[in-house]
C-alpha positions as CSV (number, residue, x, y, z in Angstrom):
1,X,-34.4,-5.7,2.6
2,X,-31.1,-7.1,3.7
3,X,-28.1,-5.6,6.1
4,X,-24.7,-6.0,4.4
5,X,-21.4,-3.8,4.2
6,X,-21.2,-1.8,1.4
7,X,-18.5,-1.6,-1.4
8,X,-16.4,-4.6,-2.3
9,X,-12.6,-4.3,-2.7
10,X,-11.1,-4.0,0.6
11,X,-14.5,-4.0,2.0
12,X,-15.9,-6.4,4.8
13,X,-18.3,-9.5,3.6
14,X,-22.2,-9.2,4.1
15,X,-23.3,-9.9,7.5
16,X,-24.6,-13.1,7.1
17,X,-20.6,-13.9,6.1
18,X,-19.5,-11.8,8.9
19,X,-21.2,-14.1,11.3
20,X,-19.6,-16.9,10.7
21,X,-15.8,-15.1,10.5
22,X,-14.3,-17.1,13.2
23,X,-14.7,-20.3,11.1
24,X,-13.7,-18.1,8.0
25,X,-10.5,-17.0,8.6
26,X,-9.2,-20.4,10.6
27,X,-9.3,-21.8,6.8
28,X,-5.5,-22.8,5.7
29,X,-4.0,-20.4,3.5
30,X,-5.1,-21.3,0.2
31,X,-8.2,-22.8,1.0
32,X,-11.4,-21.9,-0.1
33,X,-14.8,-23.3,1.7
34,X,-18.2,-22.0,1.9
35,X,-18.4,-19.9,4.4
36,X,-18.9,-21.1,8.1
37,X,-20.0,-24.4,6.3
38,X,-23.6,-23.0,6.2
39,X,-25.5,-24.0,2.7
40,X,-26.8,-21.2,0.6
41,X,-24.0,-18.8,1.8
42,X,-21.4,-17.6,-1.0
43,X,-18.0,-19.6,-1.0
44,X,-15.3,-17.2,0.3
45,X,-11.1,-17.0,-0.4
46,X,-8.5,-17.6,2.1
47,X,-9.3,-13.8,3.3
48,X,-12.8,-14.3,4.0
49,X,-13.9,-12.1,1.0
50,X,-16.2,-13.7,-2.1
51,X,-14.2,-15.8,-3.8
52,X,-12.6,-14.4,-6.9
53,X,-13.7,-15.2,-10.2
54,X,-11.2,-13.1,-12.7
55,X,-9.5,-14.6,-15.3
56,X,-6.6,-13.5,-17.4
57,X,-9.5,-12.3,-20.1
58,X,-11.7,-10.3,-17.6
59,X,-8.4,-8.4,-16.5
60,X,-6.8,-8.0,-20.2
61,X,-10.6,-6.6,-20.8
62,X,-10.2,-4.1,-18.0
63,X,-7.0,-3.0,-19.2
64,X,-8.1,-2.4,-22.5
65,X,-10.8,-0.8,-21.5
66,X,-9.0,1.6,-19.2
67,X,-5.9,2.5,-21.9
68,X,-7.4,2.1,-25.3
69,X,-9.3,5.0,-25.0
70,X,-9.2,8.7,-25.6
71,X,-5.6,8.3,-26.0
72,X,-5.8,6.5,-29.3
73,X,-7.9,8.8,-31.0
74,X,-4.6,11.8,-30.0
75,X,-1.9,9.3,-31.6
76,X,-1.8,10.3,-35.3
77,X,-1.0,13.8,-33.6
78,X,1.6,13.2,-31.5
79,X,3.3,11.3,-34.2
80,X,3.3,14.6,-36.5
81,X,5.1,16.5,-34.0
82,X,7.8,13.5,-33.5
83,X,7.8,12.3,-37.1
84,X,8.0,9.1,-38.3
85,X,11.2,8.2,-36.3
86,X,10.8,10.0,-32.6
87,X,7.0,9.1,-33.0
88,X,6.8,5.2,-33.4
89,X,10.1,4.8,-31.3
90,X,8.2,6.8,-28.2
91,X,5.7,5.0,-28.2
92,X,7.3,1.7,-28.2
93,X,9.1,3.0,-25.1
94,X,7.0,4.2,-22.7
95,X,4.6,1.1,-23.5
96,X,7.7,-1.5,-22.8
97,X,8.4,0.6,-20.4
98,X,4.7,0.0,-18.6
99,X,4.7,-3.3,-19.3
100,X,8.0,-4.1,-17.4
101,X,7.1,-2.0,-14.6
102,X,3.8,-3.7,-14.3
103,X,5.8,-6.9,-14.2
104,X,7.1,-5.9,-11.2
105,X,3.9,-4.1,-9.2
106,X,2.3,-7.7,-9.6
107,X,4.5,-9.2,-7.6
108,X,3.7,-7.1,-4.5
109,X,0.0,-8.1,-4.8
110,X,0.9,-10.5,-2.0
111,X,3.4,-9.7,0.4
112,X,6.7,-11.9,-0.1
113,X,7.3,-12.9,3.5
114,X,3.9,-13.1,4.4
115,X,1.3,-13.6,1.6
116,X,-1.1,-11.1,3.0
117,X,-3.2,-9.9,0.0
118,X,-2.7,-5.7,-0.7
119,X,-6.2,-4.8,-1.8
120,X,-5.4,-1.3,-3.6
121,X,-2.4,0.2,-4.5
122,X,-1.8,2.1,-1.7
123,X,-2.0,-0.6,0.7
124,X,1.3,-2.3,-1.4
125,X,3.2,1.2,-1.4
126,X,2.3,1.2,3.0
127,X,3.6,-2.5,2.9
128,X,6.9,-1.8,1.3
129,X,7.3,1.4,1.7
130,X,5.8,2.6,4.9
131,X,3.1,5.2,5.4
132,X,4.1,8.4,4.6
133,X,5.0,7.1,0.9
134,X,1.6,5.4,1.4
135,X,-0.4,8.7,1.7
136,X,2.2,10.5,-1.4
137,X,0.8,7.2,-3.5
138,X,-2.8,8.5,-2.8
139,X,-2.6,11.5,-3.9
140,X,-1.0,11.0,-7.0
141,X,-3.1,8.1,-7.4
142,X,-6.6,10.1,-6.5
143,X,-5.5,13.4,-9.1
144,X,-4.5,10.8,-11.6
145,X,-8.0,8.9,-11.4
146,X,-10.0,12.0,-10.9
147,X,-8.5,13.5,-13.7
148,X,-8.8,10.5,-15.8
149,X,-12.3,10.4,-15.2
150,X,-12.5,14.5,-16.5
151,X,-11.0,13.6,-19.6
152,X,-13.0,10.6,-20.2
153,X,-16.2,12.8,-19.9
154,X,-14.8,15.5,-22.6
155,X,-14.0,13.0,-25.0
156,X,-17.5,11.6,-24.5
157,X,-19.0,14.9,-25.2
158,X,-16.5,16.0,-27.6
159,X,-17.6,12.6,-29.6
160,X,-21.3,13.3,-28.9
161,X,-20.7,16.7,-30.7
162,X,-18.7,15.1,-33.5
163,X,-21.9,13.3,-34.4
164,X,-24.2,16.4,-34.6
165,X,-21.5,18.0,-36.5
166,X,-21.2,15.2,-39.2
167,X,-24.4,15.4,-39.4
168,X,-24.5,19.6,-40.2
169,X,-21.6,19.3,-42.2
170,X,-23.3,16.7,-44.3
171,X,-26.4,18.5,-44.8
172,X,-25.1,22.0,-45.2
173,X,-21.7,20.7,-46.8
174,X,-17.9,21.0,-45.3
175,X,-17.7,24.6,-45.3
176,X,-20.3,25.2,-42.9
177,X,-20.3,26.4,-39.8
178,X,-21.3,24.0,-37.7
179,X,-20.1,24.5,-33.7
180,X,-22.3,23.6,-30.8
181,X,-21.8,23.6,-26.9
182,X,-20.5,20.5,-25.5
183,X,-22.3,21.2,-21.7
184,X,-25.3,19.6,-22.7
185,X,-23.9,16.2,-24.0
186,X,-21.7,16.3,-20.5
187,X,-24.7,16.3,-18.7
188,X,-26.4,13.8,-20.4
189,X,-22.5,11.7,-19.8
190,X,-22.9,12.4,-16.3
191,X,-26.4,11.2,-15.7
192,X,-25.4,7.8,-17.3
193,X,-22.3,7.6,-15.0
194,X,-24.3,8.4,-12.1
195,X,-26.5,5.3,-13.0
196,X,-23.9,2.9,-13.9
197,X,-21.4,3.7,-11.0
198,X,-24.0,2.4,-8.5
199,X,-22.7,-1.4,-9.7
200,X,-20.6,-2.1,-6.4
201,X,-17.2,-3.0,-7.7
202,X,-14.7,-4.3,-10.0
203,X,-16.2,-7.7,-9.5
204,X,-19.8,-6.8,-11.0
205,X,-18.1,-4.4,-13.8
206,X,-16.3,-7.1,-15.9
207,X,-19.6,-7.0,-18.4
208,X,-19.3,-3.7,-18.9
209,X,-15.4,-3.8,-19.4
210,X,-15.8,-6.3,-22.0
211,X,-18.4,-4.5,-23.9
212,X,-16.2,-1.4,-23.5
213,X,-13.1,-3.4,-24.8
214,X,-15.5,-4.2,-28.1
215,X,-16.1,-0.9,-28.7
216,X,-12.2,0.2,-28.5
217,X,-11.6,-2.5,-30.7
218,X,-14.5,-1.1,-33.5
219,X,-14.0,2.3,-32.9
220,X,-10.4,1.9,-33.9
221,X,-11.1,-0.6,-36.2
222,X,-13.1,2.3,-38.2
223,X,-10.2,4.9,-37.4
224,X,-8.0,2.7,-39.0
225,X,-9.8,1.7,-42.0
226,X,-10.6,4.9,-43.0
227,X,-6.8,5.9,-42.6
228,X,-5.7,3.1,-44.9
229,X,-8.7,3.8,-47.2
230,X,-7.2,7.3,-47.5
231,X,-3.6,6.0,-47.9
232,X,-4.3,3.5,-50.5
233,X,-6.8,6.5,-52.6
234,X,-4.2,8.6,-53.2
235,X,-5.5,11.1,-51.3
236,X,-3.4,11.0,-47.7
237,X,-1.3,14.3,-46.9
238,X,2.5,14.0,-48.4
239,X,3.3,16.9,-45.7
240,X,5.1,14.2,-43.2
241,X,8.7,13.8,-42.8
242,X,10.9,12.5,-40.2
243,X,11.2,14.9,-37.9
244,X,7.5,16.1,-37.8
245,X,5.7,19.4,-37.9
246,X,8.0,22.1,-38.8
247,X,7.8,25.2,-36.1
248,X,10.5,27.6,-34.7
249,X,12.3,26.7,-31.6
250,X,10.8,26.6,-28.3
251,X,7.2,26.5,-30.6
252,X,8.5,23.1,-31.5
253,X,9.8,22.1,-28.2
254,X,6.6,22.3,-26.5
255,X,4.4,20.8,-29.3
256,X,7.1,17.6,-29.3
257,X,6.6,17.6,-25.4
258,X,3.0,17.7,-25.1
259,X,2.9,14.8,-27.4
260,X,5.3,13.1,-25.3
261,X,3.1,13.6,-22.6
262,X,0.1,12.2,-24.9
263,X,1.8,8.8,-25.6
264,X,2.8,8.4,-21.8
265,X,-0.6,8.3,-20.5
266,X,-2.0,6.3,-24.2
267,X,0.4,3.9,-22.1
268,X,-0.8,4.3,-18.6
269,X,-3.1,1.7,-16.6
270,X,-0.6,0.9,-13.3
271,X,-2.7,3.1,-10.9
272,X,-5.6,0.8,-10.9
273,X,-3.5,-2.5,-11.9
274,X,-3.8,-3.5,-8.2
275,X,-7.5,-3.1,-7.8
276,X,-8.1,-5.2,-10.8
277,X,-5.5,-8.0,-9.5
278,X,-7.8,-8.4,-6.6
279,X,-10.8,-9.6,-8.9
280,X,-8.4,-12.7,-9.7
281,X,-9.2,-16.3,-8.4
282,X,-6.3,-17.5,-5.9
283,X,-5.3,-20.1,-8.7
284,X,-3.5,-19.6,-11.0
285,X,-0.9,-17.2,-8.6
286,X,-2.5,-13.9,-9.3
287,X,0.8,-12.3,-10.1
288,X,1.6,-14.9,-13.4
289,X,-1.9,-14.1,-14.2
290,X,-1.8,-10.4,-14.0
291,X,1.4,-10.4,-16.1
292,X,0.0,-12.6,-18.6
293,X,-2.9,-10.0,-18.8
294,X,-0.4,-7.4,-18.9
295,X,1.3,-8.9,-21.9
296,X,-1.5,-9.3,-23.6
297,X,-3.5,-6.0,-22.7
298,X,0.1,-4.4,-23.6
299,X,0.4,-5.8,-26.6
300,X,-2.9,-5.4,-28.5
301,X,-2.8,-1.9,-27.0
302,X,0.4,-0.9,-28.4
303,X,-0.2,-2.5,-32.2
304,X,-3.7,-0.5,-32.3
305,X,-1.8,2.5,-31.0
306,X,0.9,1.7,-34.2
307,X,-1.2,1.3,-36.9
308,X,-3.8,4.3,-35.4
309,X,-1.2,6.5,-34.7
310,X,0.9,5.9,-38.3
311,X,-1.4,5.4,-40.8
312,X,-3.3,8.6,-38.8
313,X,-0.3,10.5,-39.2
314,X,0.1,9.4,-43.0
315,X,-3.4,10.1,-44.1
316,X,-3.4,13.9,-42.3
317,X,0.5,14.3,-42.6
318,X,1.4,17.6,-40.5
319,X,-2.3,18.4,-40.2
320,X,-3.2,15.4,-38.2
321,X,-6.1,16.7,-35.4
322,X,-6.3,16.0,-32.2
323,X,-9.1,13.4,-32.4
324,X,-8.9,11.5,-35.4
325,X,-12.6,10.9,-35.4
326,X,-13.9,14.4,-34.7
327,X,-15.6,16.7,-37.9
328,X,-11.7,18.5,-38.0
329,X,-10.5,14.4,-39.1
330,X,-12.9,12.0,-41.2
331,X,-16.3,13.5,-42.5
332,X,-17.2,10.7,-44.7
333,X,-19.0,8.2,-44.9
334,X,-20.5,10.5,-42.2
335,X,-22.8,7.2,-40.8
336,X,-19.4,5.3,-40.6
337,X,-18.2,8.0,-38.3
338,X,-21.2,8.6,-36.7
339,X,-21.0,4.5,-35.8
340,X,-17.3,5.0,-35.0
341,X,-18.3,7.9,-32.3
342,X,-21.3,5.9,-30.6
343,X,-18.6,3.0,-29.7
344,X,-16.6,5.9,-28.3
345,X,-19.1,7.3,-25.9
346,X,-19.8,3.4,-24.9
347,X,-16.5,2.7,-24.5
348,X,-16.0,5.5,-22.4
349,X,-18.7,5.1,-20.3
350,X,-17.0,1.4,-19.3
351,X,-13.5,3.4,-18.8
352,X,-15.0,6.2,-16.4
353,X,-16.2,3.5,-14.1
354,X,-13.2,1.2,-14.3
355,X,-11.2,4.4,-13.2
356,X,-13.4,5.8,-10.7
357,X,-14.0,2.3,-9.1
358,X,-10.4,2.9,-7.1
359,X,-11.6,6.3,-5.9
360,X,-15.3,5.4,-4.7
361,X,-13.7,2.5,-3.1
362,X,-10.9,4.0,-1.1
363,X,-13.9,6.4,-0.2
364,X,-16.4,4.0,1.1
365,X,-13.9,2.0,2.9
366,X,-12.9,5.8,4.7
367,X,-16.6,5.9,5.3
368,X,-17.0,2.5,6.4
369,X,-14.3,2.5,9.2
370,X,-15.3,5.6,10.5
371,X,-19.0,4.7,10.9
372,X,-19.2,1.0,11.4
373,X,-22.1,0.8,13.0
374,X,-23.9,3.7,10.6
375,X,-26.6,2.4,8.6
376,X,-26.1,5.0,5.9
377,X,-23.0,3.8,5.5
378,X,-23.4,0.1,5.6
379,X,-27.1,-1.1,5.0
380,X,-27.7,-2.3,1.7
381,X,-31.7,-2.2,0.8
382,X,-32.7,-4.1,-1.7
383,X,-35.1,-3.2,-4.9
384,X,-37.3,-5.3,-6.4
385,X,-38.6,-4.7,-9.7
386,X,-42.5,-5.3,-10.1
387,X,-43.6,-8.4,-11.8
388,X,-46.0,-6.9,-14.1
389,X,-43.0,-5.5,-16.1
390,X,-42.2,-9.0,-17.0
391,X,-46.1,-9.8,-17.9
392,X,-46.8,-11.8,-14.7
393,X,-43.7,-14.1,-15.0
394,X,-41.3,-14.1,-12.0
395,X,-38.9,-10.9,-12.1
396,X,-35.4,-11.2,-11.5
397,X,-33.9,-10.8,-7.8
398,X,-33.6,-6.7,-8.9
399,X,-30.6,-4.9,-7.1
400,X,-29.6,-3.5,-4.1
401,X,-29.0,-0.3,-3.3
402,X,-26.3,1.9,-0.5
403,X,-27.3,5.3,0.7
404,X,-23.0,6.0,1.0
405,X,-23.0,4.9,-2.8
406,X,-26.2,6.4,-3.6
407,X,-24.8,10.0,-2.4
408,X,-21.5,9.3,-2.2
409,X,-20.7,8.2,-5.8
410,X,-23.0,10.9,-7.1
411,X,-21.4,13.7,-5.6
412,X,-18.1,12.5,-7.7
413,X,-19.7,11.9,-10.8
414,X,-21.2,15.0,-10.6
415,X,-18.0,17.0,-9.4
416,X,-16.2,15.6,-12.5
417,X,-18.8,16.7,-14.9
418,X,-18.8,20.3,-13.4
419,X,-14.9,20.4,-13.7
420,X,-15.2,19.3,-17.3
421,X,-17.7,21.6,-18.8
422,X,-15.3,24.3,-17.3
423,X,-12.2,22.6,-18.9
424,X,-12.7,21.2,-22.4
425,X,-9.4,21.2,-23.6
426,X,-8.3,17.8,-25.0
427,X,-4.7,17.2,-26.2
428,X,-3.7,19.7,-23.3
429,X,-5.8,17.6,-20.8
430,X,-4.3,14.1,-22.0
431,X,-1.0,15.6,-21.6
432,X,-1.0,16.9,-17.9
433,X,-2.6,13.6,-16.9
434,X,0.1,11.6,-18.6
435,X,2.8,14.0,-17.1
436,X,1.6,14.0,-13.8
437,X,0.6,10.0,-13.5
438,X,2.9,8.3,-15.6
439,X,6.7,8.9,-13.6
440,X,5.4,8.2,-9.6
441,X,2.7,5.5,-10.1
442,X,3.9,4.1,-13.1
443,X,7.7,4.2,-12.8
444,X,8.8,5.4,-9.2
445,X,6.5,2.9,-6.8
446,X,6.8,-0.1,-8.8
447,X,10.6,0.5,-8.6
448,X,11.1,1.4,-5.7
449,X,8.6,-1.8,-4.2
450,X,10.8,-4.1,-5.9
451,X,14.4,-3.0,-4.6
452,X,12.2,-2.7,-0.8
453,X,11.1,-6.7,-2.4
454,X,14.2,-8.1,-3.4
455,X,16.2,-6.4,-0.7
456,X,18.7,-4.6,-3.7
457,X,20.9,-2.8,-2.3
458,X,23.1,0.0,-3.8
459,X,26.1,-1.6,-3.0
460,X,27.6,-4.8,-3.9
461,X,30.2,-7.2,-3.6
462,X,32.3,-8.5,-0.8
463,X,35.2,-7.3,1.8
464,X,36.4,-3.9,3.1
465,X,36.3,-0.7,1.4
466,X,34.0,1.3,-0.7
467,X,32.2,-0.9,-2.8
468,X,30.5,-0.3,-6.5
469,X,27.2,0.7,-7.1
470,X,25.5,-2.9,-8.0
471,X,24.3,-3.0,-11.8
472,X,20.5,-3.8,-11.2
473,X,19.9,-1.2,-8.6
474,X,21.7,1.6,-10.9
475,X,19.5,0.6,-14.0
476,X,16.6,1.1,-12.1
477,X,17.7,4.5,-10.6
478,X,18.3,5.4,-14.2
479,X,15.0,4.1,-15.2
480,X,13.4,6.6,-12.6
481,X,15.8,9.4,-13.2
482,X,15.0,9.3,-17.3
483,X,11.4,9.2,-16.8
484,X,11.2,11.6,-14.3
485,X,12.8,14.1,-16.8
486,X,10.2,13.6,-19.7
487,X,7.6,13.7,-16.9
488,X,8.5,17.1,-16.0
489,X,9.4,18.4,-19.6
490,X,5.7,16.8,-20.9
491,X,3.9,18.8,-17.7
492,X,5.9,21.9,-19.0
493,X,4.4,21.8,-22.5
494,X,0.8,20.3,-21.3
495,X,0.5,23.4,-19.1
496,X,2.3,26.2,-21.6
497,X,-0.9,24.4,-23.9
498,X,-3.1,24.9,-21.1
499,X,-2.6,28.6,-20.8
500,X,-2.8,29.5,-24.4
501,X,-5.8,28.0,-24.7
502,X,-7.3,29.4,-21.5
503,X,-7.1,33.4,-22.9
504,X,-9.5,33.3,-25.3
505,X,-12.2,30.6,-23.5
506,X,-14.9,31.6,-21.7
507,X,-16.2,29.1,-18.7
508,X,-19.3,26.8,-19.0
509,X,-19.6,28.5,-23.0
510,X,-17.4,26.4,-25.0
511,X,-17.8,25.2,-28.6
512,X,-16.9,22.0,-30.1
């Protein structure tokens, strides 16, 4: 049994690194060393922390694994209420629209005067922005996460249903009645999570966002292939058009914004892109690695979203569902969707964890400035598997485990899981989160960093007098102003969804 800090992130090192700090942190900036110059201890960066080992693959991976998710599977719906023009075109905006803005939150990794490293988000909006933007960012930044987390956990279950009911409808054939309650399958998704969130950080999670960023790829893969299998038969919906689904006036208004709201958080990853820069080694610059991760994370993203979303859109026409893969989209080959759902409850295991890692994080580093000298809080004990399971030969070093994590990370799994059996509402759900996430942490603190980086300032040019507005600092200001609006109209159609759906469910008794 060992004594060490818990968590990782902003977190201190282990004690045996914490005794040697003084010769730590008089390292040149820069530098790594092994720590204290002692053999055996773990070689440290020019903060003192473990050195980094991401690359521009491990944070593309976690990227993908956080955006090409649930949001996918919603695509070929939100292009039937935009039609083929509104649909593609939105899309392409709000994801060059997240890839410029994360261009600019990379760059305030590291402060620009003094190089200091920002561990999380919210340390880079209190750096540039000063404190009481700092605790606005968490909030936003803690529902956003949170509420990612919820919606990860319905689509799990609503997949883990989806198999069952291929199965039924298979069996008993496609006019069946085949419904079943989706609180069981949460459970058994919250149970997993409660297991796999006890791996400390973003620095031990990069296997599991890489297997996660397989599945996307197969689970989409399938989606897709089925789509163009459909197209190419014949046999795809000739309903579509170019403006969409056809509905009377404010109907219409409220469908096109809720899908609007859909596509904006298919797009959104910026509230944890901080978190995952701090898993990058110190060279390459972290910031021209990050963006290169963007690009690419970006980019893959938004042609999967495409061809998901389009050929989706022309297989189903203006009766696209929600969830492309769910008994209401494909039912055969019912084992090729069956396939296609297991990679989505995989894949969404990995993108619950690399969203909640920000929120058990900020938590344990609460916990562990408040109680420094607390054993619950900072021991770590360590578990050693017996060596019979491994018939005699040596077992592996086994794992450690933190009473603060233990309880800690358990209590918000299982908070999430509670929330989401009372709150199984999908397209609605993806809509809210994209409305209330996607304008302040994805638009409004990147921007606003910047001008506070680059010392813009709203005037410009030279002598007396009034002087114009100077151009970069008004596009930006219209950047925030734009998005800002389809923020607010998407949270007005995600919660006019909401409340529809809401009068005729029952809590804790819904139906899939």
């Amino acid at each position: 049994m060992s004594a060490t800090t818990a968590g990782g992130g902003g977190l201190e090192l282990g004690a045996a690194v914490a005794s040697h700090r003084g010769e730590v942190d008089e390292a040149p900036s820069g530098f790594r060393q092994l720590a204290g110059g002692v053999v055996g201890l773990p070689e440290v960066d020019d903060d003192g922390k473990p050195m980094r080992t991401g690359t521009v693959w491990t944070a593309s991976a976690h990227i993908i694994t956080a955006i090409i998710g649930s949001g996918v599977l919603s695509l070929a719906w939100g292009i039937a209420q935009l039609g083929w023009i509104a649909g593609p075109a939105t899309l392409l905006l709000f994801s060059s629209i997240t890839y410029y803005t994360s261009r600019l939150l990379s760059d305030c990794y590291r402060h620009h005067s003094t190089g200091k490293r920002n561990y999380t988000y919210m340390e880079a909006v209190n750096a540039y922005l000063g404190r009481r933007m700092e605790w606005a960012c968490g909030i936003v930044q803690c529902v956003m996460l949170c509420g990612a987390t919820i919606g990860y956990a319905i689509t799990a279950s609503i997949s883990m249903v989806a198999i069952r009911k291929s199965d039924c409808l298979h069996k008993r054939g496609h006019a069946a009645s085949c419904k079943f309650s989706t609180n069981l399958y949460l459970v058994g998704m919250g149970v997993a999570e409660i297991v796999v969130s006890q791996i400390p950080n973003f620095h031990k999670l990069a296997w599991l966002s890489v297997l996660a960023a397989i599945m996307s790829f197969l689970y989409a893969s399938i989606g897709l292939g089925l789509a163009v299998a459909r197209v190419a038969s014949g046999k795809g919906e000739t309903s579509s058009s170019l403006t969409g689904v056809e509905a009377n006036g404010m109907d219409k208004i409220w469908r096109m914004c809720t899908a609007i709201g859909d596509m904006a958080f298919a797009c959104s990853y910026s509230a944890i892109l901080i978190e995952i820069q701090d898993t990058l080694r110190s060279t390459p610059a972290e910031n021209k690695v990050m963006k290169k991760a963007s690009g690419v994370a970006v980019s893959v993203s938004t042609v999967f979203y495409l061809l998901c979303g389009c050929f989706g859109y022309a297989a189903f026409g203006n009766r696209a569902p929600g969830n492309m893969l769910s008994a209401s989209g494909f039912y055969e080959p019912f084992w090729l969707i069956d396939l296609a759902n297991v990679c989505i409850v995989i894949h969404l295991v990995g993108a619950f964890q690399v969203t909640a890692q920000p929120v058990f994080m900020r938590f344990e580093a609460w916990a562990s400035n408040k109680w420094p000298d607390s054993e619950f809080v900072t021991k770590e004990y360590r578990i050693r598997l017996p060596t019979a399971i491994f018939g005699g030969k040596s077992a592996p070093a086994g794992f450690t485990v933190n009473p603060l994590r233990l309880v800690g990370r358990t209590a918000l799994v299982t908070a999430a899981t509670v929330v989401a059996m009372a709150v199984p509402f999908f397209n609605d759900v993806l809509a809210l989160l994209g409305a209330v996430s996607y304008w302040p942490l994805t638009v409004y603190f990147p921007v606003e960093m910047h001008i506070a980086q680059s010392k813009l300032i709203r005037r410009s040019g030279g002598g007396g007098g009034r002087r114009p507005p100077a151009p970069n600092w008004i596009g930006l200001q219209l950047l925030n102003l734009v998005c800002l609006v389809v923020a607010i109209a998407a949270a007005c159609g995600a919660i006019r969804g909401l409340s529809h759906s809401l009068v005729a469910y029952k809590p804790f008794m819904f139906k899939q």
